[in-house]
N, C-alpha and C positions, 0 to 999 in steps of 0.2 A: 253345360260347361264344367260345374262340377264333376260330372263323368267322365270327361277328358281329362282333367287334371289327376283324377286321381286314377285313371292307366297309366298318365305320364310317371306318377310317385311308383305304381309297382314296373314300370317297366326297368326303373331307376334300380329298384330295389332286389330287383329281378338280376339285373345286369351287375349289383354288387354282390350278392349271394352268387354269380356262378363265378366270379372273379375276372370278369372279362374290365380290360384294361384298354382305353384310346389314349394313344398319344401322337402329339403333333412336330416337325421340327422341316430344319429345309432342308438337309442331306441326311437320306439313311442309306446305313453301308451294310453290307452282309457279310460279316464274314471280319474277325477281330485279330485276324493274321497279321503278317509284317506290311502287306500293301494297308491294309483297311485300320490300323491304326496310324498308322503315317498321314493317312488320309482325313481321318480325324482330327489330328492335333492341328495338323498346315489346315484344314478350311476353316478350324476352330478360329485359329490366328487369324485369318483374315477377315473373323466376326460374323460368320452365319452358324445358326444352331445344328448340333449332328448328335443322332442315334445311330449307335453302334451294337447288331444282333450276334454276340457271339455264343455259341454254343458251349466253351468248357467255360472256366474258371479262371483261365490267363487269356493273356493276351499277347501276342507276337507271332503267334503259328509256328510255322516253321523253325523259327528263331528260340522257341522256347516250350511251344507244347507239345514239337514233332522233336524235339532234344537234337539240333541240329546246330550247336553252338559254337562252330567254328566256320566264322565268315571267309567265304571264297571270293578273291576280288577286290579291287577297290580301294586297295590299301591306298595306295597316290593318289587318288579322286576321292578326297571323305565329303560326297556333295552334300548339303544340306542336314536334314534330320539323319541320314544313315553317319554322319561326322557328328552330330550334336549326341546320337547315341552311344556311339565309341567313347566320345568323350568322358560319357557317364561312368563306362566302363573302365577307360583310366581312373576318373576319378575315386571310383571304388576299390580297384586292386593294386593300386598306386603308380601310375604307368604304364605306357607301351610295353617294357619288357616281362612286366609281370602279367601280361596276357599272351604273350607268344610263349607258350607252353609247348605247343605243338607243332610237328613239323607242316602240317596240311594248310595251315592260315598261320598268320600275322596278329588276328586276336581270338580269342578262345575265352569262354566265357562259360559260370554254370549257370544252366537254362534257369533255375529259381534267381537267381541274382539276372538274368536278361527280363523276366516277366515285372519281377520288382522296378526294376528301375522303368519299362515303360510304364507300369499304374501310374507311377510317380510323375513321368511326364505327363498321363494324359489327365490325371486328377490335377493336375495346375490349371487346366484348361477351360473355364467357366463354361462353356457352351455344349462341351460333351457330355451326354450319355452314355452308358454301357451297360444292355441289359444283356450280365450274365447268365448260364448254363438256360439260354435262350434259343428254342431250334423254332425256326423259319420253317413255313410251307406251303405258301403264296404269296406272290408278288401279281398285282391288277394294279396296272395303269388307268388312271383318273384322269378327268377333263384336269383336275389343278395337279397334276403330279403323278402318286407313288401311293398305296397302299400294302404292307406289308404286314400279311397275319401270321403271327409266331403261338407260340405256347414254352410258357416258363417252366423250370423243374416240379411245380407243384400241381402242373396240367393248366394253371391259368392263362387265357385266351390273350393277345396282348395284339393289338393294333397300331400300326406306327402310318402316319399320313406324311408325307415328305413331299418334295418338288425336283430332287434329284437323287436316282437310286445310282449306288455303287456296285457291281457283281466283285464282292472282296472273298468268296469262297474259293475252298482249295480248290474247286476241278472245274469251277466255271458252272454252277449247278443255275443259278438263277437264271441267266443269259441262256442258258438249255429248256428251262419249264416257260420261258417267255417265245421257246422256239424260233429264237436267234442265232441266224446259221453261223456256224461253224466246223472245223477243220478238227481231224482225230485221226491220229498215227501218222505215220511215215508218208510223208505228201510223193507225188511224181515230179518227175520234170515238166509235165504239161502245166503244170499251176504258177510256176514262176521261175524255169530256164534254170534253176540255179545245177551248174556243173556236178556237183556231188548227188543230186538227186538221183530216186531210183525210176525206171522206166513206167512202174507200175507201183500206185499206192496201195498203202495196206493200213489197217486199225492196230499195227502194233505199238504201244508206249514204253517208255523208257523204265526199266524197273524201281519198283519200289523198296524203302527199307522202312523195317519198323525200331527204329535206335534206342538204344537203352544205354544207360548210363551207372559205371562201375566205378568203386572206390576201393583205394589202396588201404585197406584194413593193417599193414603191417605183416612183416615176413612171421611165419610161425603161425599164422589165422588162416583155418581153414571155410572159407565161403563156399565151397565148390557146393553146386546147386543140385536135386535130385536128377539122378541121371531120364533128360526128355524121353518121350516114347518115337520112335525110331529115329533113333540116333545111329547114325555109323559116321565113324570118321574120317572114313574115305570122303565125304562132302565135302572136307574142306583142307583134306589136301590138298599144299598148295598153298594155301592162303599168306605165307612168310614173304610171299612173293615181293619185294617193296620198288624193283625198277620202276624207274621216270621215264614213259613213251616220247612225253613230248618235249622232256633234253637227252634222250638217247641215253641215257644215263643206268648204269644194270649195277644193283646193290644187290645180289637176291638173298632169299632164305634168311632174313634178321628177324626173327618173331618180337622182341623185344619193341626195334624199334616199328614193326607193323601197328603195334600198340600205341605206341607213344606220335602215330599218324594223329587223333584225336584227343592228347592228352590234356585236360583240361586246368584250373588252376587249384590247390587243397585237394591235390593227389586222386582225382578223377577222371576216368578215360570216358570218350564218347565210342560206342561201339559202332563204328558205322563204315563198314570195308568192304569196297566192290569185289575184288579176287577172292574168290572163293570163302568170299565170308555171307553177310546177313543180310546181302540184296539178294532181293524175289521179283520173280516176275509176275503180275494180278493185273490186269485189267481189268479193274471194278467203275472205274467212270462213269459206265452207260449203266452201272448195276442198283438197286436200290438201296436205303440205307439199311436195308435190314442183311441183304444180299454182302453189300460191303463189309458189315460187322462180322457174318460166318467167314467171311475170306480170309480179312485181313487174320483171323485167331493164328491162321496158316503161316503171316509172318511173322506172327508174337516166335510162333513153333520154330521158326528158323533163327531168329534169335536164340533162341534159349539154346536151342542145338550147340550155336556157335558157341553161347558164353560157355557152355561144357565143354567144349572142346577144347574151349584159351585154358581153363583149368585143369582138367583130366588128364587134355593130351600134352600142353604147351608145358605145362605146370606153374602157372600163374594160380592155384589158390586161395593167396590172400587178395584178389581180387573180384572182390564180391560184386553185388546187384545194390546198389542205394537205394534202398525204399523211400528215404527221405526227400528224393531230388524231386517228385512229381507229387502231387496231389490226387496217389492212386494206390489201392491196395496192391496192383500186380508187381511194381514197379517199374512199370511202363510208361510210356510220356502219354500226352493224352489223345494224340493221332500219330498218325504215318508219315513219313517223308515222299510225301507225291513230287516226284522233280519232274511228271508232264501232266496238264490236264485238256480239258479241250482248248482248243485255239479259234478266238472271232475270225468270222469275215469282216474284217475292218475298211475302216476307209484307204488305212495303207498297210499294203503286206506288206512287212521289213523282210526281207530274203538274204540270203548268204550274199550275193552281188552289193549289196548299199554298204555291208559292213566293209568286205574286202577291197570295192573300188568306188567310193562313196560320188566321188566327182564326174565318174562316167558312166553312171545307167542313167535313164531317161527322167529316173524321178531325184529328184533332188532333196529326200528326204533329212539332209545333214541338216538343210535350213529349218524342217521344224522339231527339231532334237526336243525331248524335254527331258530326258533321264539318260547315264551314259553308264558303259560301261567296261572293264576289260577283259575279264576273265574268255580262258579260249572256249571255244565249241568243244564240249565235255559231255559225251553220251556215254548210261548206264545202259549196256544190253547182254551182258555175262550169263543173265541165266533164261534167258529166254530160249537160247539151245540152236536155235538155229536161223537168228533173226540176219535179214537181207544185209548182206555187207558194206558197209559204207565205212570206209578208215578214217575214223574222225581227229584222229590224232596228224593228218597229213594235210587240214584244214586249216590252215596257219593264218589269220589277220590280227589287224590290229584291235584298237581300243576304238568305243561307237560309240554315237548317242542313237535315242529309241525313238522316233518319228511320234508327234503327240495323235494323228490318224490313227496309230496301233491301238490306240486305247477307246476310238469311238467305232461303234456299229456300223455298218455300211449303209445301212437302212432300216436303223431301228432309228426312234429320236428318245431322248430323256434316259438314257443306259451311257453310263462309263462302266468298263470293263477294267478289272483292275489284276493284281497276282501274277500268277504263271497263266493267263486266259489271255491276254492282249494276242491282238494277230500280226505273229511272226510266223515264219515257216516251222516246220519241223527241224531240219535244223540248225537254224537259229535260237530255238528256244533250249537248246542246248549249253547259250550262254546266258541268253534272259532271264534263265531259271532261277540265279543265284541271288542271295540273299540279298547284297547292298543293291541291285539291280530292282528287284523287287519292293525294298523300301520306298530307291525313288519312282518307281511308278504308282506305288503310292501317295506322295508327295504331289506329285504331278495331280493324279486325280485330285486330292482335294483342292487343287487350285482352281483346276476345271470347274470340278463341282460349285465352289463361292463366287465366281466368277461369274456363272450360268445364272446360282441364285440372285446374286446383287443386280445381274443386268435385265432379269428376267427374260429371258431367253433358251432356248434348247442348249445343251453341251455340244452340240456339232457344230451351232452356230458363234461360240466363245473365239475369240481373235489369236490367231497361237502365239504373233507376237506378245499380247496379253499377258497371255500364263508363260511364256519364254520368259520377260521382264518381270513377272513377279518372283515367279522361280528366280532368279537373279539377285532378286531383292531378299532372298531367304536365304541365299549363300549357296543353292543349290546348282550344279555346272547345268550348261544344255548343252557345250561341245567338251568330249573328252580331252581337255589342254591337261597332260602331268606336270606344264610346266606355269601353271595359269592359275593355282589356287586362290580361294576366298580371300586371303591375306592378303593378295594381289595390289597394289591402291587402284589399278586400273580393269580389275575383276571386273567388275560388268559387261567395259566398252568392250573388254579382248573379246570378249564372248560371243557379244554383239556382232561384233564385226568379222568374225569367223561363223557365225548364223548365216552374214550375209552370201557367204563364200567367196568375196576381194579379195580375200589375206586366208588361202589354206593352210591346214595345219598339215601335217607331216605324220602320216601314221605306219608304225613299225610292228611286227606281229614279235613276240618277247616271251619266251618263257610260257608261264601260265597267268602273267601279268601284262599283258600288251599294252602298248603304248601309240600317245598322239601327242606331239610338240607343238606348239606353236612359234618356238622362238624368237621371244618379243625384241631381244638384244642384235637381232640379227639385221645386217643392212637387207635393202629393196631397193631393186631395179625400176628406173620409169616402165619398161618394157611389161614386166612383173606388175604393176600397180595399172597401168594401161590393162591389160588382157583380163584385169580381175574384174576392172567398170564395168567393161563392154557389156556385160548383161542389163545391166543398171542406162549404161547412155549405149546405145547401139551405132551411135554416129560414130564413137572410136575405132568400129569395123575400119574405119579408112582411113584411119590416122596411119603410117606407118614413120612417125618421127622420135616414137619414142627408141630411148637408148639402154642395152642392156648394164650401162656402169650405174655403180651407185648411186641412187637418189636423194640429191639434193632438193631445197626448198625452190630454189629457181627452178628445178625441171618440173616438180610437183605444183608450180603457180603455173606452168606452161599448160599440162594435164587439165586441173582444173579450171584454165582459163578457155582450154577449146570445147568441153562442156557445157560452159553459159554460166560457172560458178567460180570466178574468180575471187582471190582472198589476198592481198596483201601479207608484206611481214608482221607489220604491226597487231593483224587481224589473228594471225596465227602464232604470237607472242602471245596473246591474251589469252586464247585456248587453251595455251602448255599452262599460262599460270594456274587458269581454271583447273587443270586438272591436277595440278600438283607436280609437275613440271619446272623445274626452276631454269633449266639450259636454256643460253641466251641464244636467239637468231640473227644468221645473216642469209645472204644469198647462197653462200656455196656452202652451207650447214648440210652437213648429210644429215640423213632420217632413217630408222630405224623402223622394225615391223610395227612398234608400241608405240610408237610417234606417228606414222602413216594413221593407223585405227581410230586415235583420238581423233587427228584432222577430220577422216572419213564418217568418224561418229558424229561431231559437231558439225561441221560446216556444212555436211553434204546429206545428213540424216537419213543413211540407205536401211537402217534397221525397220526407221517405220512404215519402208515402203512395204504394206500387208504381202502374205504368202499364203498359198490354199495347201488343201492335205499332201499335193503331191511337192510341192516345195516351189511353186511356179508364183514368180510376181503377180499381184491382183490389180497394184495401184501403181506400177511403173510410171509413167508418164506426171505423177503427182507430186 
């Protein structure tokens, strides 16, 4: 007995001397990006423990370590934490207008002040961990869960046990060593009909940029950097270019304002310009991490080209390289702006078809929205030279939300896949790619995730209505309404009730900002509020008495009396008060879109009728 005890003290002492480290928690996420933190703080709130493995020293990814700090998107949808973060960022630089610096976004931010303020959020957070400059290099799934063995900057071994893993890396690396299929490059039409597809797929991805970030030193300062080794400035001829494809719009040749595309706040520009500037083409995805590091040196190379070139040739000068802005000798951020990585086979492929005509493909993915968003279909393919044609600028829809199947395996069980890896098409991840998009699929995941833990349960089997309603409860949209914000008093039900698909919203493709209405001020037709049930009661197939004039409360007790749910005035007075409502009723009271939704939300409770991945009723008849 003695003998065993005392292997147990050296095995003890054994495992402190090498520095190998166990720890326990119920969500670990991989990967401390803009998804994998969002993911964090939302499952934090909802009261389960999470370890966070990230690799550098910040946190936000994209957002702040790939120096990408000018948000595309989303500006009229600030859903959940990607609005709770803006906010921050008002609060820090005093206002909305002192973050639109630049023409390219609505706010602009510098990446050290985007990293600060989330530590900030996620240190509020009792439940999170975050083990920094932390590299991951297996994930084994367990009878109880998750096993994730990493190694710290110091070489020490670190073990993390969980119950639900998150894939929060940039290219989808975990979901690929667990040999979790997935989708890479340019998909065909065979995969999912969508009209822009090419006839035949290919492994090519969208290109990368490696982004650096420059500051206004003052005229009369010369910054200009050692002239790189093969530099010719024929590369980037051209680059002044500033025409707008997708409002036809032709400014050209403003070097100035090509600049002030990423101009940030305290006279710093982000350098990050598709025409003939410091996007590269690399696909290193499939390549190793050591393979990845000699590559990417290739896009530092093309950076630096360019900044010589904004100097040398433009004559920009006092526009140096901020050593200050990143926590790095080169002054480089601390990775690359990957805007594709792989893409899951999911439970639902969101395709170019559910965004542009949501109400008529076969799957009804609008019903299990959990992140939305509007930016348009935006592919970098400039320097790839000769990549397969697709005019993406003639792909016009509106604003979407992101079907919560994108984010589960098809048949893996206990993976949520999070970032730019969710399965959409090629492209579609065009629009998915972008920042506040990303956030809330981050969001999303961590619902899923606390969700999965609190019910004990797999994450495929989590109820979407569920995480729809929680996310709801966090401020965060599931249907892209511009016109339906958090502020809203009736934010939830509108949302609700447009999940159901009764009450459509109205979606317009706009700009580089697309839009989806709902407008609640609007009158409804019995006819209109008839054709919307029918899914819901299928007996109003042969109703043909409804009337296309405005809906009043008499026509609406008619409706819901030949259903089997009749309600009185009195019944439907009480509702409006419940909800905050004060307009009095009578019979010939017309009804508005946001009058109809509450009725339909209370008395008829079509939300809770469950929906499976493809957006199809489970519990109809209940």
């Amino acid at each position: 007995m003695q003998k065993i005890f005392l292997q147990f003290i050296l095995i003890i002492a054994a495992t402190i001397q090498l520095g190998f480290a166990q720890l326990k928690t119920d969500v670990i996420i991989v990967g401390g990006g803009a998804s994998g933190t969002m993911a964090a703080i939302q499952a934090s709130r909802l009261g389960v423990d999470v370890i966070v493995v990230e690799e550098t020293v910040w946190l936000g990814g994209m957002l702040t370590s790939a120096g990408v700090s000018a948000i595309d998107g989303n500006h009229r949808l600030p859903s959940g934490l990607w609005g709770e973060f803006r906010q921050h960022l008002y609060d820090y630089y005093g206002g909305p207008e002192a973050v639109e610096t630049g023409w390219v976004s609505n706010t602009l931010f510098e990446p050290s002040v985007g990293n600060n303020i989330l530590q900030a959020m996620v240190k509020k957070e009792k439940n999170v961990q975050v083990l920094f400059e932390t590299t991951w290099s297996k994930a084994s799934k367990t009878v109880q869960g998750w096993v994730i063995t990493a190694k710290d900057k110091k070489g020490k071994e670190v073990s993390v046990e969980g119950k639900v893993l998150i894939d929060a890396t940039e290219l989808g690396d975990v979901m690929a060593s667990l040999n979790v299929p997935y989708y890479l490059g340019m998909d065909s039409k065979s995969l999912n009909n969508e009209p822009f597809a090419l006839a035949e797929a290919n492994d090519i991805v969208q290109d990368l940029t490696y982004v650096i970030t420059l500051k206004d030193f003052g005229k009369g300062v010369d910054k200009t950097i050692k002239k790189p080794k093969n530099y010719s400035k024929e590369e980037f001829a051209g680059c002044c270019d500033v025409s707008d494809p997708a409002t036809l719009l032709k400014d050209n040749n403003d070097c100035f304002k090509m600049l002030t595309y990423g101009r940030l706040p305290n006279n710093k520009f982000m350098v990050n310009w598709p025409k003939k500037g410091n996007d590269i083409y690399l696909n290193i995805v499939e390549k190793t991490p050591s393979e990845r590091a000699r590559l990417l040196e290739e896009a530092k190379q093309m950076t630096l080209r360019f900044v010589y070139y904004i100097q040398a040739e433009l004559g920009f000068r006092h526009l140096g390289i901020d050593f200050s802005e990143y926590p790095t000798k080169d002054g480089f951020p601390m990775i690359p702006y990957h805007r594709e990585s792989r893409r899951l086979q999911a439970k639902s492929l969101f395709s170019l078809q559910h965004i542009m005509t949501p109400f008529e493909t076969l799957e009804a993915y609008y019903r299990t929205g959990v992140v939305v968003g509007d930016y348009t279909i935006d592919h970098h393919h400039y320097k790839y030279g000769n990549a397969p044609e697709i005019d993406f600028v003639k792909i016009r829809v509106p604003s979407y939300n992101v079907p919560m199947g994108a984010l589960i395996p098809k048949d893996y069980e206990g993976l949520i896949v999070a970032e730019k890896s969710i399965g959409v098409s090629n492209i579609v991840n065009g629009a998915t790619r972008l920042q506040p998009v990303v956030l809330g699929i981050g969001q999303a995941s961590g619902v899923v995730a606390a969700l999965a833990v609190q019910k004990g349960i797999s994450p495929s089997s989590v109820a979407i209505r569920d995480v729809q309603s929680t996310l709801l409860d966090q401020k965060a949209y599931i249907m892209p309404y511009i016109d339906v914000p958090a502020s809203d008093p009736q934010f939830k039900t509108l949302h609700k009730i447009g999940a159901t698909g009764v009450l459509r919203g109205v979606g317009i493709p706009y700009k580089w900002a697309n839009q989806t209405w709902f407008y609640p001020e609007r009158e409804i037709s019995g006819y209109e509020l008839m054709v919307g049930l029918r899914t819901y009661y299928p007996e109003l197939l042969n109703n043909w008495t409804a009337s296309g004039e405005p809906l009043n409360v008499s026509s609406l007790q008619e409706v819901f009396s030949f259903i089997g749910k009749p309600i009185s005035i009195v019944e439907i007075q009480d509702v409006f008060r419940n909800a905050g409502i004060s307009d009095m009723v009578k019979e010939d009271t017309k009804l508005n879109r946001r009058k109809v939704a509450v009725l339909l939300d209370s008395h008829l409770r079509l939300f809770e009728k469950g929906v499976d991945f493809k957006g199809n009723l489970t519990n109809i008849n209940s």
